[in-house]
C-alpha positions as a Markdown table, in Angstrom:
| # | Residue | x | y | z |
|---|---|---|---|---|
| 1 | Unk | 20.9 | 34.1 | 216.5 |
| 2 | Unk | 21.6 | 30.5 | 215.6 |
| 3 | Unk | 21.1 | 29.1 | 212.6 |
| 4 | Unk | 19.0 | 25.8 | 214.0 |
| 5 | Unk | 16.9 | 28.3 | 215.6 |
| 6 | Unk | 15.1 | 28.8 | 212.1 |
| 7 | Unk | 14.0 | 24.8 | 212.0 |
| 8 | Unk | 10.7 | 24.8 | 213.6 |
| 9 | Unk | 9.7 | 21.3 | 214.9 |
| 10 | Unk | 7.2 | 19.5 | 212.9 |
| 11 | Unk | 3.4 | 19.8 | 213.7 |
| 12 | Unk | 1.7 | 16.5 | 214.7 |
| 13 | Unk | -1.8 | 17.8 | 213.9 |
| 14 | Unk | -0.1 | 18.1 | 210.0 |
| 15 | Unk | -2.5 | 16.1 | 207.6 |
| 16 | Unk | -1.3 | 12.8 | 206.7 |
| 17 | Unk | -0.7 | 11.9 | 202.9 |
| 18 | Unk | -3.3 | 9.2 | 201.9 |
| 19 | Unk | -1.6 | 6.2 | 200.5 |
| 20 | Unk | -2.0 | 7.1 | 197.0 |
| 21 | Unk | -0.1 | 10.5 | 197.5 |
| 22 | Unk | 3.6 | 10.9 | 196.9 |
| 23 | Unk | 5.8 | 12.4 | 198.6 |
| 24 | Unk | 8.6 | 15.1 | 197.3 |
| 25 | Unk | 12.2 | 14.3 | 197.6 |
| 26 | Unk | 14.9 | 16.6 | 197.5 |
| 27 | Unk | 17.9 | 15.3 | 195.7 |
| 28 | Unk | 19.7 | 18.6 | 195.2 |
| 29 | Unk | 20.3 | 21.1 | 197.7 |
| 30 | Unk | 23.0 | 23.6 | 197.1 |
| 31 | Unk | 24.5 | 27.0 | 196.9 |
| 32 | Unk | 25.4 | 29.2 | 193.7 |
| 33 | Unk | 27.7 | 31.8 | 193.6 |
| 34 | Unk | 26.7 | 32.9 | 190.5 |
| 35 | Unk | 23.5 | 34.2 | 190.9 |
| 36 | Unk | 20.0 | 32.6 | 190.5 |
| 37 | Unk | 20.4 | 29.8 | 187.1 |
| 38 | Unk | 17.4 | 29.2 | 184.7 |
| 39 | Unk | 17.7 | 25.3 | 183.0 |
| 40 | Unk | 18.6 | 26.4 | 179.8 |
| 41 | Unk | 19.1 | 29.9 | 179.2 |
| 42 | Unk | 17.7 | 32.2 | 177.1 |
| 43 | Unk | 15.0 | 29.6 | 175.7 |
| 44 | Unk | 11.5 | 29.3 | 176.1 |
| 45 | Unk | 10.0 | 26.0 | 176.0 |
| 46 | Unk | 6.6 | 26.0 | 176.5 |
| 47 | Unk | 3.8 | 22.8 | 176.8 |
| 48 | Unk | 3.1 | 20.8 | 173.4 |
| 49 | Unk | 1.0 | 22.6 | 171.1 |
| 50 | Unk | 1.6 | 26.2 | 172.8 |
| 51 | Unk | 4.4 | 28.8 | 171.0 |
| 52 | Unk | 6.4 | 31.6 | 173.3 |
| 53 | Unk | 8.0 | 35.1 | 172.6 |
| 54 | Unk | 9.5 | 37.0 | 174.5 |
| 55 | Unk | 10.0 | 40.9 | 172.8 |
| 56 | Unk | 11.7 | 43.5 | 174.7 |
| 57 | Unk | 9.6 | 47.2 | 174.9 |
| 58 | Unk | 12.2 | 49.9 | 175.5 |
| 59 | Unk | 11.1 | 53.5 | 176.8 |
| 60 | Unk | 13.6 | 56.5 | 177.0 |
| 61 | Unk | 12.2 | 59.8 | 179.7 |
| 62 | Unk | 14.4 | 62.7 | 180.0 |
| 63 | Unk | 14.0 | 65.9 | 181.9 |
| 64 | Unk | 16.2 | 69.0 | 182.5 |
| 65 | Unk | 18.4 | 69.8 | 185.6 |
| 66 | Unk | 18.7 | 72.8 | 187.4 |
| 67 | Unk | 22.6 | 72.8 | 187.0 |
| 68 | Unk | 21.7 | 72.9 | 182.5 |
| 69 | Unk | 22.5 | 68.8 | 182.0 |
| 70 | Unk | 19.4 | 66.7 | 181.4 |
| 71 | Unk | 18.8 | 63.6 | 183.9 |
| 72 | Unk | 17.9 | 60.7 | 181.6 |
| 73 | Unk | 15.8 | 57.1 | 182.3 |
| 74 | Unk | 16.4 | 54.3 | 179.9 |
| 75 | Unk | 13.9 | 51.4 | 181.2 |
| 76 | Unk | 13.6 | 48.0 | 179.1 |
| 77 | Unk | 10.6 | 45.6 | 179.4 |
| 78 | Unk | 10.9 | 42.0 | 178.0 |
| 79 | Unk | 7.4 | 40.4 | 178.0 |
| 80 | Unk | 6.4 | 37.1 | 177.4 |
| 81 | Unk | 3.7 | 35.9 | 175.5 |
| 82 | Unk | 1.9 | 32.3 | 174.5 |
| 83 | Unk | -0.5 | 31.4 | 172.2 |
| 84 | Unk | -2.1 | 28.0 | 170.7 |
| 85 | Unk | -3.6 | 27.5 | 167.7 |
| 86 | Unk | -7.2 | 29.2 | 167.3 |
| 87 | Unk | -6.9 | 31.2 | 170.7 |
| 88 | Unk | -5.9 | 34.4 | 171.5 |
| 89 | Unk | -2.0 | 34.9 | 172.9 |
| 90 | Unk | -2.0 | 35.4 | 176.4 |
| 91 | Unk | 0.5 | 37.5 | 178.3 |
| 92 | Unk | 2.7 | 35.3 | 181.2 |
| 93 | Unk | 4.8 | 38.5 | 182.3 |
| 94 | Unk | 4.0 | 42.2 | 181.6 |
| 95 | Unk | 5.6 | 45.1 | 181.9 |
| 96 | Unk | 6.7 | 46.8 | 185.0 |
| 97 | Unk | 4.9 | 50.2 | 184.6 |
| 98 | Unk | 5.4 | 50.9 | 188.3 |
| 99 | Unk | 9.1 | 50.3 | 188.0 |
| 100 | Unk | 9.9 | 52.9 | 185.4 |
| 101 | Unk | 7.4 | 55.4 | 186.9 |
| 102 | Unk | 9.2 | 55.2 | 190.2 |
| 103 | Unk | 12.6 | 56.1 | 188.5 |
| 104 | Unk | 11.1 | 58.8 | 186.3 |
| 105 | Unk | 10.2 | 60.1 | 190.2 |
| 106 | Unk | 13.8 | 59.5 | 191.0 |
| 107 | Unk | 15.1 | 61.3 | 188.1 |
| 108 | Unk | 13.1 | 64.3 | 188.4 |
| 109 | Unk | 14.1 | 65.0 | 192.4 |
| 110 | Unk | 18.0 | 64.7 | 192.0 |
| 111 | Unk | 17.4 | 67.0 | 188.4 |
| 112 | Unk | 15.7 | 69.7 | 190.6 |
| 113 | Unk | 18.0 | 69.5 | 192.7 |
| 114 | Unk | 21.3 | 68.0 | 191.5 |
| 115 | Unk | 24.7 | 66.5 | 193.0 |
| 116 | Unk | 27.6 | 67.4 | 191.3 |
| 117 | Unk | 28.6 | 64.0 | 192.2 |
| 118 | Unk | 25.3 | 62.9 | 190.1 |
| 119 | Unk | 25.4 | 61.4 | 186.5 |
| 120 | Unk | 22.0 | 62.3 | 186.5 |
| 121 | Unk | 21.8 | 58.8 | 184.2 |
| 122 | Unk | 19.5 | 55.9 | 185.5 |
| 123 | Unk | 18.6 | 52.4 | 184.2 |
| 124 | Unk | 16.0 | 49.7 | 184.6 |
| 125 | Unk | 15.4 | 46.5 | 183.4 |
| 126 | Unk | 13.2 | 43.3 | 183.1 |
| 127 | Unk | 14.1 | 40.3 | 181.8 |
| 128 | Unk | 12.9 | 36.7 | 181.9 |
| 129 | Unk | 14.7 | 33.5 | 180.7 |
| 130 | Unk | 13.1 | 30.0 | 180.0 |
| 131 | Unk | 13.5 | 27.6 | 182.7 |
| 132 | Unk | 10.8 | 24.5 | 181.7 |
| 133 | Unk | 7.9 | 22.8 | 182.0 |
| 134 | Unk | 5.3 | 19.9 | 182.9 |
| 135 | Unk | 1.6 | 19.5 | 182.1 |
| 136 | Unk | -0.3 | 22.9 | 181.1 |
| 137 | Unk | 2.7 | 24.9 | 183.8 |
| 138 | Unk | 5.3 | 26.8 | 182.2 |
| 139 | Unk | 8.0 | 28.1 | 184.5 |
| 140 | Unk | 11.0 | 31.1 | 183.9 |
| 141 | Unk | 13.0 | 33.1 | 185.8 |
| 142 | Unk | 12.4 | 36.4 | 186.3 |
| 143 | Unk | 14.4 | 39.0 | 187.2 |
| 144 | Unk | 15.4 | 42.9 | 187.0 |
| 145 | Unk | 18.3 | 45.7 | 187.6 |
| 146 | Unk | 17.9 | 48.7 | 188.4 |
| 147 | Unk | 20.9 | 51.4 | 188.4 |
| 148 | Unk | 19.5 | 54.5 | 190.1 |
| 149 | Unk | 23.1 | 56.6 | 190.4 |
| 150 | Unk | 24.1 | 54.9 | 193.9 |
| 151 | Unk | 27.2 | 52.7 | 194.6 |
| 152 | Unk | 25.7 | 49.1 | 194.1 |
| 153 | Unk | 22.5 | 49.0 | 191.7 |
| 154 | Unk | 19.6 | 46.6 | 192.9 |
| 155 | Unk | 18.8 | 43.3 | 191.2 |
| 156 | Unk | 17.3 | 39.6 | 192.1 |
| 157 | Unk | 15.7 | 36.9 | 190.1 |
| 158 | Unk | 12.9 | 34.4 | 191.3 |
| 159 | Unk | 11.3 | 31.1 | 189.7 |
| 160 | Unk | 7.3 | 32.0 | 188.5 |
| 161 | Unk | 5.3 | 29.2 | 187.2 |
| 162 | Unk | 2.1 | 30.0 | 185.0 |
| 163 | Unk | -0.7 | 28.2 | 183.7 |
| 164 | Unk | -0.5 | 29.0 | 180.0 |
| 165 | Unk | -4.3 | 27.8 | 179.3 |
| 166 | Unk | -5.3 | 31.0 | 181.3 |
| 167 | Unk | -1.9 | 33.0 | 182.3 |
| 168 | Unk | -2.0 | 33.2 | 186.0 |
| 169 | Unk | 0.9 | 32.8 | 188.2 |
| 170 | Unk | 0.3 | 29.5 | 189.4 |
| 171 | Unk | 1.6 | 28.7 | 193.7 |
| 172 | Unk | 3.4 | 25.7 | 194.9 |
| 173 | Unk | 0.3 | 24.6 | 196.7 |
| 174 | Unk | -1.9 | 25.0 | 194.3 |
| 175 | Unk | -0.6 | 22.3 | 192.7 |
| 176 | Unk | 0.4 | 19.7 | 195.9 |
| 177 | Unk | -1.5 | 18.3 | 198.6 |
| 178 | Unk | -1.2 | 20.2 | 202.2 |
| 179 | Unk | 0.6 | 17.2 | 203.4 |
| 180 | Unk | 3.0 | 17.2 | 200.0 |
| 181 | Unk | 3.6 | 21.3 | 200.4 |
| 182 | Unk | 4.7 | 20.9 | 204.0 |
| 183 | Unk | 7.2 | 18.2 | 203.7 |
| 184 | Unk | 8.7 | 20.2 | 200.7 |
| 185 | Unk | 8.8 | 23.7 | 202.7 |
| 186 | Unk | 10.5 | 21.3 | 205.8 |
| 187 | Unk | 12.8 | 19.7 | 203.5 |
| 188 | Unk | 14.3 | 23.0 | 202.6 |
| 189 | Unk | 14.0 | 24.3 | 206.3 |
| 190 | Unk | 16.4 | 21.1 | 207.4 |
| 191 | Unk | 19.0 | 21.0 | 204.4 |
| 192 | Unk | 20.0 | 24.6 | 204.9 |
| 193 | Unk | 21.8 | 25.1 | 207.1 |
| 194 | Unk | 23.9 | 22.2 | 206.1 |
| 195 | Unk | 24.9 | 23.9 | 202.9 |
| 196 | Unk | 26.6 | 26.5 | 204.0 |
| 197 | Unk | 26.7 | 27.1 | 207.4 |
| 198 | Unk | 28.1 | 30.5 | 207.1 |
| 199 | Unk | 25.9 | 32.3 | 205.2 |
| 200 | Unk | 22.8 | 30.2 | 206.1 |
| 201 | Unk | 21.1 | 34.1 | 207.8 |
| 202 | Unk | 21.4 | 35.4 | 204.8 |
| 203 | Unk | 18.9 | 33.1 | 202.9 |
| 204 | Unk | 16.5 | 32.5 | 205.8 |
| 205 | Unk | 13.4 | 34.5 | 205.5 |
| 206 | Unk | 12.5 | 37.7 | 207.3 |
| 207 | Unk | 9.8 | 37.1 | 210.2 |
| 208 | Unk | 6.8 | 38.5 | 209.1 |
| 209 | Unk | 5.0 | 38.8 | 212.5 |
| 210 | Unk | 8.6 | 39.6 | 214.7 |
| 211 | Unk | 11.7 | 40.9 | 211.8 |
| 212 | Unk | 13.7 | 40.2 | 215.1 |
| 213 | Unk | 13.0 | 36.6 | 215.8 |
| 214 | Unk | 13.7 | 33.6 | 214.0 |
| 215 | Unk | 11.6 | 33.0 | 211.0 |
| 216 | Unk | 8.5 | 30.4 | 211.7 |
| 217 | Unk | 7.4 | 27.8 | 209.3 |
| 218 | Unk | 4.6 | 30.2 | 208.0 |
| 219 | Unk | 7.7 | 32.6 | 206.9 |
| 220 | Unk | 9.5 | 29.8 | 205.0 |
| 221 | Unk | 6.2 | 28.3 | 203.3 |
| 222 | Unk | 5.7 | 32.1 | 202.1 |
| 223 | Unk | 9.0 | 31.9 | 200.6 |
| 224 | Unk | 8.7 | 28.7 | 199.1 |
| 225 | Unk | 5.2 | 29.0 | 197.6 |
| 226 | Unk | 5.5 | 31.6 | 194.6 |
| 227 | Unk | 9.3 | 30.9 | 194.0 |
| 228 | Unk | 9.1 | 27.7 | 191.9 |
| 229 | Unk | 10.0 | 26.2 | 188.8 |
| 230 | Unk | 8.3 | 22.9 | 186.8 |
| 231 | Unk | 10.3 | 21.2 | 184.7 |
| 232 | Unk | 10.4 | 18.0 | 182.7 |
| 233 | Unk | 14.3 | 16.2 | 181.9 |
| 234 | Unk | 14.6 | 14.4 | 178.5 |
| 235 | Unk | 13.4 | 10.7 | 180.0 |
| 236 | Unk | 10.1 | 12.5 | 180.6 |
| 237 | Unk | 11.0 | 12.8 | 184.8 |
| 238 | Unk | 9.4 | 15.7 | 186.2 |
| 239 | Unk | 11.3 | 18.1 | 189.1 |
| 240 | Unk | 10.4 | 21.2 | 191.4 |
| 241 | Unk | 12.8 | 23.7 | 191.8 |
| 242 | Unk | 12.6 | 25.8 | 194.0 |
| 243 | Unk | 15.1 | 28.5 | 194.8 |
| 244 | Unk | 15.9 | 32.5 | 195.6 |
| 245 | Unk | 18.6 | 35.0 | 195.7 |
| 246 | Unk | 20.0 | 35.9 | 198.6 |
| 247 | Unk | 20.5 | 39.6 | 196.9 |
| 248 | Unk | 23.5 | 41.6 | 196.8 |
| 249 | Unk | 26.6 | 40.3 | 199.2 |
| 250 | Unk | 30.2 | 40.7 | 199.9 |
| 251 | Unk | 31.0 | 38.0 | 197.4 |
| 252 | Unk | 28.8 | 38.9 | 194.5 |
| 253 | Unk | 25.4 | 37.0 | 193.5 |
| 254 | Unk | 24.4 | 34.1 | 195.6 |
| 255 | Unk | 21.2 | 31.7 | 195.7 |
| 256 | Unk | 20.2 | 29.0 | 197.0 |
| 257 | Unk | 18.1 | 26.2 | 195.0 |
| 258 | Unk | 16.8 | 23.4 | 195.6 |
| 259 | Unk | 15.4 | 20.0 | 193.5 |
| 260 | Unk | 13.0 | 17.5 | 194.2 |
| 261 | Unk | 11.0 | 14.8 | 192.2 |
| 262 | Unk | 7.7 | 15.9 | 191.1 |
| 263 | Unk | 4.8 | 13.5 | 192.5 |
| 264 | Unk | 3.5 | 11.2 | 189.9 |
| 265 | Unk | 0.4 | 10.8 | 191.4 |
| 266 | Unk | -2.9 | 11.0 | 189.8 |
| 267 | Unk | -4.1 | 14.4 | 191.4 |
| 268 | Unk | -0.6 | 16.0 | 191.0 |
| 269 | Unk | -1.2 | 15.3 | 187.1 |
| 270 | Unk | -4.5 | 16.6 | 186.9 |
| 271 | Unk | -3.7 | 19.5 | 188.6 |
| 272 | Unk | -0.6 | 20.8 | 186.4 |
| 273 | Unk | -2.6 | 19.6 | 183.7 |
| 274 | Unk | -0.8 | 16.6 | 181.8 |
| 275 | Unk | -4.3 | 14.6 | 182.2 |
């Protein structure tokens, strides 16, 4: 498959912008080797007027093997929680109950039944780190590990953006236009492959409608619209980032991200909430 197969040409029935509307432009468009970056790590910096935490929840489940060792689950939850003075604190990420039940389910097959091979020890974690904000949005980056016994344990981390005012997961086109969405979703289709031309396949999104074709522009909008960050530089300048892990490879952690200027007009500000 070749890569410029994946750049799907641009519809001419797409809405035009009005002449008030801005435009996104990408000024950064690279590759990290490192895995999946938040803007500052480990801090949470929440809108004016709004305070973060971020505890971690640990659970421990054990059960007995058929061969007399015991097959043990460690699982760690770290939550995040904002509040403002004289309303209740809301909950941005909870806790992945369905994560730790599935490796209790895990444990409990390979104790009944157990590999010598087996350490019969498994871990799971969920983390989130501060990335930034603008308006009422406040963005992090998630992420999680799990370590179920095999060779390579399974991780990833994505951007979320929430609305603290009423903690939902906010989507990249909630807060553009249609006509400001697409041009951001084509921006990232075109610069791409110019990145890295070599591992270009392994970012590109998975056809939803045909896993053996090239992905269409509905695949990459998909991909683009929950995995977004909000942020807001020291002059006051507001970015989007957008950005995903390409999961495990060959060389380690790898994702691609992605920056453009946030629009400054007047229905971009009302929507994130600055006005």
């Amino acid at each position: 498959m070749k890569v410029q197969s994946a750049i799907q040409p641009k519809s001419t029935s797409a809405a035009k912008a009005p002449p008030s509307e801005q435009m996104p432009k990408l000024v950064v468009g690279k590759i990290d080797e490192n895995g999946l970056p938040s803007l500052k790590e480990d801090t949470f910096e929440p809108p004016t007027g709004y305070r973060a935490s971020a505890p971690i929840e640990q659970q421990v489940f054990t059960t007995p093997a058929a061969d007399g060792r015991t097959a043990k689950v460690e699982w760690s939850d770290q939550v995040l929680n904002v509040s403002t003075k004289g309303q209740p604190a809301v909950q941005l990420v909870g806790k992945d109950e369905a994560g730790f039940e599935q490796l209790k389910e895990w444990a409990k097959e390979d104790a009944a039944d157990p590999n010598e091979n087996s350490t019969l020890e498994y871990e799971g974690q969920n983390f989130v780190t501060g990335v930034g904000h603008a308006g009422k949005m406040m963005s992090v980056a998630s992420g999680y590990y799990e370590d179920a016994g095999g060779a390579h344990p399974d991780h990833g981390t994505m951007y979320q953006t929430y609305d603290v005012r009423s903690g939902k997961q906010v989507h990249l086109d909630d807060v553009l236009s249609p006509a400001q969405f697409k041009s951001v979703v084509e921006q990232v289709q075109q610069k791409l492959p110019s990145i890295n031309s070599e591992w270009t396949d392994t970012f590109e999104p998975i056809n939803a409608a045909s896993p053996g074709d090239a992905p269409r522009y509905e695949d990459w909008a998909n991909q683009v619209r929950d995995n977004f960050a909000l942020v807001t530089d020291k002059d006051g300048r507001q970015y989007i980032r957008i950005g995903w892990e390409s999961g495990m490879t060959v060389l380690g952690d790898m994702a691609a991200r992605f920056t453009f200027t946030a629009p400054t007009d007047a229905a971009f500000e009302q929507k994130i909430g600055a006005k």
